[in-house]
C-alpha positions in Angstrom: 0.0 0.0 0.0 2.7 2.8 1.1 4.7 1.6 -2.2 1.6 2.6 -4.5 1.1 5.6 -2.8 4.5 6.8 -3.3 4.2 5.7 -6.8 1.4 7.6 -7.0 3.0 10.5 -6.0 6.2 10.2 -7.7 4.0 10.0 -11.0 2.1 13.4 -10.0 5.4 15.7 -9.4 6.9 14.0 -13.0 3.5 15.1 -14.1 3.6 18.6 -12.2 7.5 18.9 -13.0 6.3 18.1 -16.7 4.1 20.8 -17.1 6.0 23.3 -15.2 9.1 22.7 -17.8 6.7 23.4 -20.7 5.2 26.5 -19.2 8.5 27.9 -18.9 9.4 27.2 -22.5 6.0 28.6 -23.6 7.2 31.6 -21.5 10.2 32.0 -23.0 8.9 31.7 -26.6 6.4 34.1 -26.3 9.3 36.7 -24.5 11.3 35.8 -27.2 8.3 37.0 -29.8 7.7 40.2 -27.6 11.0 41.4 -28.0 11.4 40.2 -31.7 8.1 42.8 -32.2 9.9 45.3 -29.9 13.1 45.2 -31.9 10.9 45.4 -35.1 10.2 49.0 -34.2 13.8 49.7 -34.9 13.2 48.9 -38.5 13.7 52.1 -40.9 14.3 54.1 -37.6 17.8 54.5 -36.0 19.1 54.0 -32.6 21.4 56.5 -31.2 23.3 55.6 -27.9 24.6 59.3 -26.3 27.4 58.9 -24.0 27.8 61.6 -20.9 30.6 63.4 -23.1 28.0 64.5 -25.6 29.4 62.1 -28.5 26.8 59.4 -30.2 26.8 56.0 -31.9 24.2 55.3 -34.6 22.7 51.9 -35.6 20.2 50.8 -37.7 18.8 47.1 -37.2 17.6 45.1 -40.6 15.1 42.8 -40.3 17.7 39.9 -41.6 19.3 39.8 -38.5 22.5 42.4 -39.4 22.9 45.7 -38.2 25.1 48.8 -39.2 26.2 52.0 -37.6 28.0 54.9 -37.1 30.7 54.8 -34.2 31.0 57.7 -32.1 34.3 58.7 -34.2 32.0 58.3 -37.6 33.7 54.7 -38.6 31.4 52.1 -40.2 30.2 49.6 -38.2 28.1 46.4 -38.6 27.0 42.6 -37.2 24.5 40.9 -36.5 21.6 41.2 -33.9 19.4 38.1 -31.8 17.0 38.3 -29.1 17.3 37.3 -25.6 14.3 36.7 -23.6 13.9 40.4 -23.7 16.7 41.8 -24.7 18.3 42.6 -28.0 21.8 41.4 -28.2 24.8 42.9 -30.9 27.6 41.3 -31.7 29.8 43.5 -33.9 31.9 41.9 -37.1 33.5 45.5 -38.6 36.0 46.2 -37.3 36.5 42.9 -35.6 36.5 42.9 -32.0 36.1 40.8 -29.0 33.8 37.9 -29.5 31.1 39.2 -27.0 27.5 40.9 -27.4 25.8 43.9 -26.1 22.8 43.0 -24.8 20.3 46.0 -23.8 16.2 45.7 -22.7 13.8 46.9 -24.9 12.0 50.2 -24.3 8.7 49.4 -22.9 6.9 51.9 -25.8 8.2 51.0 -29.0 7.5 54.8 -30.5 10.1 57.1 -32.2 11.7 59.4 -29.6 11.6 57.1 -26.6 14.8 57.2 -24.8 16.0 54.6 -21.8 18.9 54.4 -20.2 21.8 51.2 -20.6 25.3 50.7 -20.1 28.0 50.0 -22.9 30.0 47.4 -23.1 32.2 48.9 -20.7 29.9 49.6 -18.2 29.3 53.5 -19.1 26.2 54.8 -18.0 24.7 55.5 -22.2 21.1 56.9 -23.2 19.6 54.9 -25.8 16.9 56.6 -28.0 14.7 55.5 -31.1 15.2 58.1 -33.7 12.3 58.7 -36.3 13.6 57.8 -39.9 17.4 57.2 -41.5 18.9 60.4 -42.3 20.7 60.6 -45.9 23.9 61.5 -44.0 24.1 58.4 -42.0 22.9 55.9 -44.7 25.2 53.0 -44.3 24.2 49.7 -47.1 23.4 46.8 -45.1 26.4 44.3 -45.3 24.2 41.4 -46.7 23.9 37.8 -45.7 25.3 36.6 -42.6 
């Protein structure tokens, strides 16, 4: 009798355990959606980050998965961007660096003009904003497939 019971029980946590685990990855696929819309926002717009010294970096995210920029000393930059739960994460290719990403939240509006605050890769305190639009001047062509 006791070893039925505890077989009994043993079968309802696997079951509970079960179920638990699949919530989670539901969870995390629908985050993983959320912040895939979010970083859709970013599309045709461009993404400045302003450090405390006044100077800015400029990014534009394509929907293939690369980005390209504008460094704060006005040198091209590109890579390629994935989500993270709810983060965006960039991993730079040009110039070649350090085989890390930069991973920042999203904004919780997705509007032109929003501005939230991050840290850089260093640590520095940055503001991030969504600028409206690509301006002419800081047109950089995508790099193509990854």
């Amino acid at each position: 009798m006791r070893t039925q019971r505890h077989a009994l029980w043993a079968t309802r946590l696997k079951f509970v355990a079960r179920a638990i685990a699949a919530g989670s990855f539901a969870f995390a696929g629908l985050n993983a959606h959320a912040a895939e819309q979010g970083v859709a926002a970013a599309f045709g717009n461009t993404v400045v980050s302003t450090y405390p010294d006044g100077t800015s970096q400029k990014i534009w995210l394509h929907p293939d998965g690369s980005w390209t920029g504008l460094s704060r000393s006005n040198g091209h930059l590109a890579g390629s961007w994935s989500t993270r739960g709810e983060k965006v994460c960039l991993k730079q290719s040009k110039p070649p660096t350090l085989p890390i990403s930069f991973c920042t939240a999203l904004p919780a509006s997705s509007q032109p003009g929003v501005q939230w605050a991050s840290r850089d890769v260093a640590g520095r305190a940055i503001t991030l904003s969504l600028m409206k639009g690509v301006p002419s001047q800081y047109q950089v062509a995508s790099p193509g497939p990854r």
